[in-house]
DSSP file (Angstrom, degrees, kcal/mol; ACC not computed):
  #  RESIDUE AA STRUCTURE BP1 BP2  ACC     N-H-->O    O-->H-N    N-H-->O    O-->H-N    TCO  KAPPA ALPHA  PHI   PSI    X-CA   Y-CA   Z-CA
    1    1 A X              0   0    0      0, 0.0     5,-0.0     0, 0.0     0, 0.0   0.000 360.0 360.0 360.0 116.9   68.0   78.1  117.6
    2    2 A X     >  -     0   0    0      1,-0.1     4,-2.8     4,-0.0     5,-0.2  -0.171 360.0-116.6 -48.2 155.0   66.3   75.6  115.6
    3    3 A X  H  > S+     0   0    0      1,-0.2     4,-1.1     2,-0.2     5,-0.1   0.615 121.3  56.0 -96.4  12.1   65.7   76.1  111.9
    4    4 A X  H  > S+     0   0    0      2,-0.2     4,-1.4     3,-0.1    -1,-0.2   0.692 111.2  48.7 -67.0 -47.7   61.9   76.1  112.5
    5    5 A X  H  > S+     0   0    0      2,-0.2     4,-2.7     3,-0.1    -2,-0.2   0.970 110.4  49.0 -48.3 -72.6   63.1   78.9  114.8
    6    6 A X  H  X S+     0   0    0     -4,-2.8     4,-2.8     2,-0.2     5,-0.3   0.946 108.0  56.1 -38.1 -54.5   65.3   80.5  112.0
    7    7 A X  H  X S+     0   0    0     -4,-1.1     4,-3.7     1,-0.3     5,-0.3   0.980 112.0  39.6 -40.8 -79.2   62.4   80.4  109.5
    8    8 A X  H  X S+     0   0    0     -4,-1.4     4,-1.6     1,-0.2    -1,-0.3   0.825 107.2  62.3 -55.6 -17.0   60.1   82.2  111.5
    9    9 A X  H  X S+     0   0    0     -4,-2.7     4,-2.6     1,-0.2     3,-0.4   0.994 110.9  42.3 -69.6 -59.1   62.7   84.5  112.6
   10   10 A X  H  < S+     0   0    0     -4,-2.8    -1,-0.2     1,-0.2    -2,-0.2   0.835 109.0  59.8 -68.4  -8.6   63.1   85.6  108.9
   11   11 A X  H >X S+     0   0    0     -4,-3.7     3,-1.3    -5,-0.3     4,-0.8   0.938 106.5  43.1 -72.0 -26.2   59.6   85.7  108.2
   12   12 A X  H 3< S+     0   0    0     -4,-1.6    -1,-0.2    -3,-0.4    -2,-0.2   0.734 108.3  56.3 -93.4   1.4   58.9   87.9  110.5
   13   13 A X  T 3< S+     0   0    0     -4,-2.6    -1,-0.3    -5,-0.2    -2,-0.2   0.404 105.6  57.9 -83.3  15.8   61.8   90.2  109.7
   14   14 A X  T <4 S+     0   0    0     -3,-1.3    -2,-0.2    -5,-0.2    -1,-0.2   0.363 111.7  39.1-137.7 -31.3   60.5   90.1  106.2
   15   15 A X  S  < S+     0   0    0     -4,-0.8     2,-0.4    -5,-0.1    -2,-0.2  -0.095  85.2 124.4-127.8  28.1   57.1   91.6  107.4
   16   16 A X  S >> S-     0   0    0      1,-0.1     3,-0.7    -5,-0.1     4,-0.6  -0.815  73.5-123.7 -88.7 144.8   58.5   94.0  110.0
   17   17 A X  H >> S+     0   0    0     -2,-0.4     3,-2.3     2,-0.2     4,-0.7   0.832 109.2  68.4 -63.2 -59.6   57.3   97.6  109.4
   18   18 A X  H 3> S+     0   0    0      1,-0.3     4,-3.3     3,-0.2    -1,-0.2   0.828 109.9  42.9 -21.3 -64.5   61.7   99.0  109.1
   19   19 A X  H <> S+     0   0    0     -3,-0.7     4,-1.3     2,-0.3    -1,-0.3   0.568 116.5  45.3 -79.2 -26.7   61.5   96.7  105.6
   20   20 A X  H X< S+     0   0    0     -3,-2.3     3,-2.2    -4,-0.6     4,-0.4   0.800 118.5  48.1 -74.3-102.2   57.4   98.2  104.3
   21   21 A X  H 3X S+     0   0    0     -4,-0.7     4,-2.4     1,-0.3     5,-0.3   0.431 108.2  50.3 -32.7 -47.9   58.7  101.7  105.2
   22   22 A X  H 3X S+     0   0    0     -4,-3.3     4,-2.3    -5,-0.2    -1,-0.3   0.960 117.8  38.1 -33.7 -64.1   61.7  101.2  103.4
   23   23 A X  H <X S+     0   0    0     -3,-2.2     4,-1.3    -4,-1.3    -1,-0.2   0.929 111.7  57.0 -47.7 -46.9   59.9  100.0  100.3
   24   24 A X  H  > S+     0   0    0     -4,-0.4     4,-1.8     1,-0.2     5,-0.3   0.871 111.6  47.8 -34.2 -52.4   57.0  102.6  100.8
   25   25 A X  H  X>S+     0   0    0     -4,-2.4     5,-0.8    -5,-0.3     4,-0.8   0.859 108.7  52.4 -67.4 -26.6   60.1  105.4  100.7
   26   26 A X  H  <5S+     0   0    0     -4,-2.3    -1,-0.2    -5,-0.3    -2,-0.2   0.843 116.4  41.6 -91.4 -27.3   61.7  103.8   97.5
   27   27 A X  H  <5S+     0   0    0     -4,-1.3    -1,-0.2    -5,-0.2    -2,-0.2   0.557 121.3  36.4 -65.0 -27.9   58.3  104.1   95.9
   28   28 A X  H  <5S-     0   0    0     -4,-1.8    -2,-0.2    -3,-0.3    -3,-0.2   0.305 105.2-121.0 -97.6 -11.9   57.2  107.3   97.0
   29   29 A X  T  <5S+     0   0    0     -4,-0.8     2,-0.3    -5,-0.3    -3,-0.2   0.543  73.3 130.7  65.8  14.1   60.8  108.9   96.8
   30   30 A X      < -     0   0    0     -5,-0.8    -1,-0.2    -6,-0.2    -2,-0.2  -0.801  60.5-124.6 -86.1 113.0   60.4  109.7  100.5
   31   31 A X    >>  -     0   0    0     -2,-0.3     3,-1.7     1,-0.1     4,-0.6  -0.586  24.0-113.6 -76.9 138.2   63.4  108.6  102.7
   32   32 A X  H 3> S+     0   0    0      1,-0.2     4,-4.7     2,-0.2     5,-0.2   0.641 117.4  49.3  28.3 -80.3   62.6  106.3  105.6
   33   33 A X  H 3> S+     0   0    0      1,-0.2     4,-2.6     2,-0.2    -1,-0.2   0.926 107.8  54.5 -52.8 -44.3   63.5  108.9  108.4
   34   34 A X  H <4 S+     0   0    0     -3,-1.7    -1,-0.2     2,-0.2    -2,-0.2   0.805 107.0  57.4 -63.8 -47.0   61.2  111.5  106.4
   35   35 A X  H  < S+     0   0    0     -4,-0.6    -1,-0.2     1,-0.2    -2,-0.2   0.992 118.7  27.4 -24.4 -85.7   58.5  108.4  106.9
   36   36 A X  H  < S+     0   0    0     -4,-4.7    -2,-0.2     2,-0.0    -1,-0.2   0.808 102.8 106.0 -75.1 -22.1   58.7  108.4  110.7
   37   37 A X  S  < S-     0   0    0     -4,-2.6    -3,-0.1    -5,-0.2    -4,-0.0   0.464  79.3-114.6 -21.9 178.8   59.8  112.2  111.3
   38   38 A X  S    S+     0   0    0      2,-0.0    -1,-0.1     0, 0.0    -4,-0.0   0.852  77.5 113.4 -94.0 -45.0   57.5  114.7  112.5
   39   39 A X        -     0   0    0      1,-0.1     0, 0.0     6,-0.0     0, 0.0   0.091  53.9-151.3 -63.0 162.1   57.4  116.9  109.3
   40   40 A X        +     0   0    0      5,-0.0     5,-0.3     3,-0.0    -1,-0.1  -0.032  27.7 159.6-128.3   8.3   53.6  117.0  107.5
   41   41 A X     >  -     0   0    0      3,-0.2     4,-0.7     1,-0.2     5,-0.0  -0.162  51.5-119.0 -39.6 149.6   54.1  117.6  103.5
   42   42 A X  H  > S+     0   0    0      1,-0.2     4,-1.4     2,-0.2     5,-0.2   0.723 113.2  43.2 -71.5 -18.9   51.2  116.5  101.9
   43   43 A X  H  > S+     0   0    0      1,-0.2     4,-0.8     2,-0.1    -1,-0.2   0.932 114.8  48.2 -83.8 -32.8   52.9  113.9   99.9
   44   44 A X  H  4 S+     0   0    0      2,-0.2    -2,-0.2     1,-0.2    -3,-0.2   0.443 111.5  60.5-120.9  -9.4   55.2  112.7  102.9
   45   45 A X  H  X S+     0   0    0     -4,-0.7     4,-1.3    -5,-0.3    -1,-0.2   0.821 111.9  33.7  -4.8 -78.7   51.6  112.7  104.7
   46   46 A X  H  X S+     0   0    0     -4,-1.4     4,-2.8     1,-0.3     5,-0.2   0.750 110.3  60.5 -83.3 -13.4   50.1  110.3  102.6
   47   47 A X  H  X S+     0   0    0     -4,-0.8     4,-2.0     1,-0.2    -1,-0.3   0.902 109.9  43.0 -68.7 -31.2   53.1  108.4  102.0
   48   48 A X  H  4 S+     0   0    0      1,-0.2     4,-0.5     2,-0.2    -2,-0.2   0.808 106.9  60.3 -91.2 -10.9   53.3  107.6  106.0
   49   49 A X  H >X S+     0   0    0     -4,-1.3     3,-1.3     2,-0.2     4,-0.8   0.904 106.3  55.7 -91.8 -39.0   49.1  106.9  106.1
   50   50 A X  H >X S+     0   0    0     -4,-2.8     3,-6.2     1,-0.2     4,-1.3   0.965 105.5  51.0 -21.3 -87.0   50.4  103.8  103.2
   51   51 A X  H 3X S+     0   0    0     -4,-2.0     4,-0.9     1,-0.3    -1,-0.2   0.656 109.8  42.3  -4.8 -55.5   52.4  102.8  105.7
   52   52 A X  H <> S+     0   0    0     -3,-1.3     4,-0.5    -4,-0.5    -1,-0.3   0.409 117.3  48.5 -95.8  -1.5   49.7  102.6  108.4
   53   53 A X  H <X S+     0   0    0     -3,-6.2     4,-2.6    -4,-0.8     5,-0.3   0.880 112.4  47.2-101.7 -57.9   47.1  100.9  105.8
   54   54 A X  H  X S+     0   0    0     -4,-1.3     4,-1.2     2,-0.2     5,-0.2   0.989 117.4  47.4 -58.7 -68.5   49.8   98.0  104.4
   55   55 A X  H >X>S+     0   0    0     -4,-0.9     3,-2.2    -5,-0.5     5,-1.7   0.851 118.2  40.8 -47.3 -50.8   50.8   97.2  108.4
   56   56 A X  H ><5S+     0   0    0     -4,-0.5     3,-0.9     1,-0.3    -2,-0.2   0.824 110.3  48.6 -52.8 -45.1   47.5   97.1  109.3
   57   57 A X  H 3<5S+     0   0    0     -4,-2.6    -1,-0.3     1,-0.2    -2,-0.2   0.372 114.2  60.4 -63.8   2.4   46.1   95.1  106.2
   58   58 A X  H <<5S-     0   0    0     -3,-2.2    -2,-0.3    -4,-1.2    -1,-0.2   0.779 124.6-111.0-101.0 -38.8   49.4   93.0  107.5
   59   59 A X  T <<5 +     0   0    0     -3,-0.9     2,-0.5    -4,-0.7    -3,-0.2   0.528  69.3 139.9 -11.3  81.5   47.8   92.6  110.7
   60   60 A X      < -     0   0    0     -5,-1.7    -1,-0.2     1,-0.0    -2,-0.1  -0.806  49.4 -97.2-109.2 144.5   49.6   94.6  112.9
   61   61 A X     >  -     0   0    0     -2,-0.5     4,-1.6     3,-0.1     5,-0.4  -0.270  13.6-122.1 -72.6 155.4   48.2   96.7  115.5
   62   62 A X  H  > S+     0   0    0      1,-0.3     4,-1.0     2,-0.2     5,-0.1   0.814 122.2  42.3 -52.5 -48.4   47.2  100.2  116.0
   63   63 A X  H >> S+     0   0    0      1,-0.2     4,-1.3     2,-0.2     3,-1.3   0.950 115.9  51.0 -75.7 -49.5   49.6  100.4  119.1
   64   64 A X  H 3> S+     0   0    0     -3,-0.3     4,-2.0     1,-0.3    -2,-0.2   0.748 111.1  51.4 -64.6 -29.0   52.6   98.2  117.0
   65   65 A X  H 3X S+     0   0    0     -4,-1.6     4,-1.4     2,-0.2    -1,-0.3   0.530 109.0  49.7 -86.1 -21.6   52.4  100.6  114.1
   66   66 A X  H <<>S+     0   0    0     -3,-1.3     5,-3.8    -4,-1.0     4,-0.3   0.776 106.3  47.6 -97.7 -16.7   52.7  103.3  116.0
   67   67 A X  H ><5S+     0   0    0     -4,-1.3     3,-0.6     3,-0.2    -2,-0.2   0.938 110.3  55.0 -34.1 -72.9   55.6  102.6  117.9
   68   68 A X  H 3<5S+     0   0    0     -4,-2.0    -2,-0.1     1,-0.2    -3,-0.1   0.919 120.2  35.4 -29.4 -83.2   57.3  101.5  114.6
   69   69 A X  T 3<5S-     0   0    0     -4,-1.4    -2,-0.2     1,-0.1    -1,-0.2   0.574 109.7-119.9 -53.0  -0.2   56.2  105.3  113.3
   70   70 A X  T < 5S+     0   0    0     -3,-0.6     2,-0.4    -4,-0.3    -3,-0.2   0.928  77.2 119.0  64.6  44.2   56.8  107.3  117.0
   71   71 A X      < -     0   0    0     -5,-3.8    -1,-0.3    -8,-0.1     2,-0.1  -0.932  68.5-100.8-128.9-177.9   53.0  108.2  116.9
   72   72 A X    >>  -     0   0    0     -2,-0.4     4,-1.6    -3,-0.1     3,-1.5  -0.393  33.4-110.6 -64.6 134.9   49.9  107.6  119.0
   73   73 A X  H 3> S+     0   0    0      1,-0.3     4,-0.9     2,-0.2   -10,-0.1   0.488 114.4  58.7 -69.6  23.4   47.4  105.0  118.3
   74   74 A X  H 3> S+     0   0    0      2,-0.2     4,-2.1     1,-0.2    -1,-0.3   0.805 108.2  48.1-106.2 -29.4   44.7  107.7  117.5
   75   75 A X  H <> S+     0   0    0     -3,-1.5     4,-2.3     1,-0.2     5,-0.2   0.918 104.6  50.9 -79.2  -8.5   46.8  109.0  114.9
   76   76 A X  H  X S+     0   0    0     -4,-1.6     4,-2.3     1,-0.2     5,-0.4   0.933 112.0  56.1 -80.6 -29.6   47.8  105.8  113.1
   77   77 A X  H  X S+     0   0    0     -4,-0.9     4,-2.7    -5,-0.2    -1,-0.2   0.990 106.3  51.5 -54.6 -39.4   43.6  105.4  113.2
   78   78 A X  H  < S+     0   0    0     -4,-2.1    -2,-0.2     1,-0.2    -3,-0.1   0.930 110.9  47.8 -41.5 -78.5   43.4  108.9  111.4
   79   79 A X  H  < S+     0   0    0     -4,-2.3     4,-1.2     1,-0.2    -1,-0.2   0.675 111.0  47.0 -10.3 -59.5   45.8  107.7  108.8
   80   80 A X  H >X S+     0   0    0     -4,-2.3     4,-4.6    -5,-0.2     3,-1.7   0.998 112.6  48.9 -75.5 -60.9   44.2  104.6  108.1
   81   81 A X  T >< S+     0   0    0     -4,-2.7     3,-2.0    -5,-0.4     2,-1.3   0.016 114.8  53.0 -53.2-148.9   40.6  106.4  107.9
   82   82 A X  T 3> S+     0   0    0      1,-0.3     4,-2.1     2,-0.1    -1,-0.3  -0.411 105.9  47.5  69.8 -89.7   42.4  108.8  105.6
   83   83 A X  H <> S+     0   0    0     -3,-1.7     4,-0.7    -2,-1.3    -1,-0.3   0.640 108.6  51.8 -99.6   3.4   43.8  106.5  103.4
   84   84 A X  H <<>S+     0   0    0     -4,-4.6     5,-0.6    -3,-2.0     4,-0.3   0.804 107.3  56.3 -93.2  -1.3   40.5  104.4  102.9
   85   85 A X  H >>5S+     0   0    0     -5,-0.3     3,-1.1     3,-0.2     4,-0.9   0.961 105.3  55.8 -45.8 -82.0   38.8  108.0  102.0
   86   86 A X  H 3<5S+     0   0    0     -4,-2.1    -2,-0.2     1,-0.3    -3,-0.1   0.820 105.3  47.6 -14.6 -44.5   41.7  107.8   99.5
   87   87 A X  T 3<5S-     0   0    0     -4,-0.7    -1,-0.3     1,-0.1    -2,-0.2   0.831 131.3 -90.7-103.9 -12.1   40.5  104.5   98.0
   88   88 A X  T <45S+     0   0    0     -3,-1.1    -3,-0.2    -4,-0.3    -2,-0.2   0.617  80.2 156.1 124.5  35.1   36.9  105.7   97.7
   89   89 A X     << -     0   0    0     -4,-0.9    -4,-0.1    -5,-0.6    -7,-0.0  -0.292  43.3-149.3 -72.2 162.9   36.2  104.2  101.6
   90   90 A X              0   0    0     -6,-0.1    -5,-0.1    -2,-0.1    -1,-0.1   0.681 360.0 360.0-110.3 -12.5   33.5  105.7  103.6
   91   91 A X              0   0    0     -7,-0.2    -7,-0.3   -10,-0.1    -6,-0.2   0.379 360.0 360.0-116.5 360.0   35.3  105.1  107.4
C-alpha cells in the first residue's frame, strides 16, 4: 500500500457511517446498537433519521446508508424527508 493509498484509506474510514453513528449516539445519549436496532422511541427515531440526513448530506447513498443501518432504501428516504420536515423543509 502506498501512502496515497493509506491517506485515502483513512479518509474514508473517517467518513464511514460506524464513526457518524458513533458520534450521533454520544450526542443524543443513544448507544450505537440502539441507532441501528429495530426498536422505534421517538427520540431513538429521530436520532437514527440524523444519521440518514448527515450520510446523505455526506454523499452517501440511499442503498449505502441503509445497509450501514439494516433498513431498506424507502425507509432511509422516510427518514431523510422526516428530518427536513424537522428543519422547516417542505419534501
Amino acid at each position: 500500500m502506498t501512502p496515497e493509498d493509506a491517506a485515502r484509506a483513512a479518509l474514508i474510514r473517517t467518513r464511514c457511517h460506524p464513526a457518524r453513528i458513533a458520534e450521533i449516539a454520544e450526542a443524543t445519549g443513544w448507544e450505537p446498537q440502539e441507532i441501528t436496532g429495530a426498536r422505534v422511541f421517538p427520540g431513538l427515531v429521530q436520532a437514527r433519521d440524523l444519521v440518514c440526513f448527515i450520510a446523505r448530506r455526506e454523499g452517501f447513498s440511499l442503498t449505502r446508508i441503509g445497509n450501514v443501518l439494516r433498513r431498506d432504501h424507502s425507509s432511509i428516504r422516510s427518514a431523510l424527508q422526516r428530518e427536513q420536515r424537522r428543519r422547516g423543509g417542505t419534501s
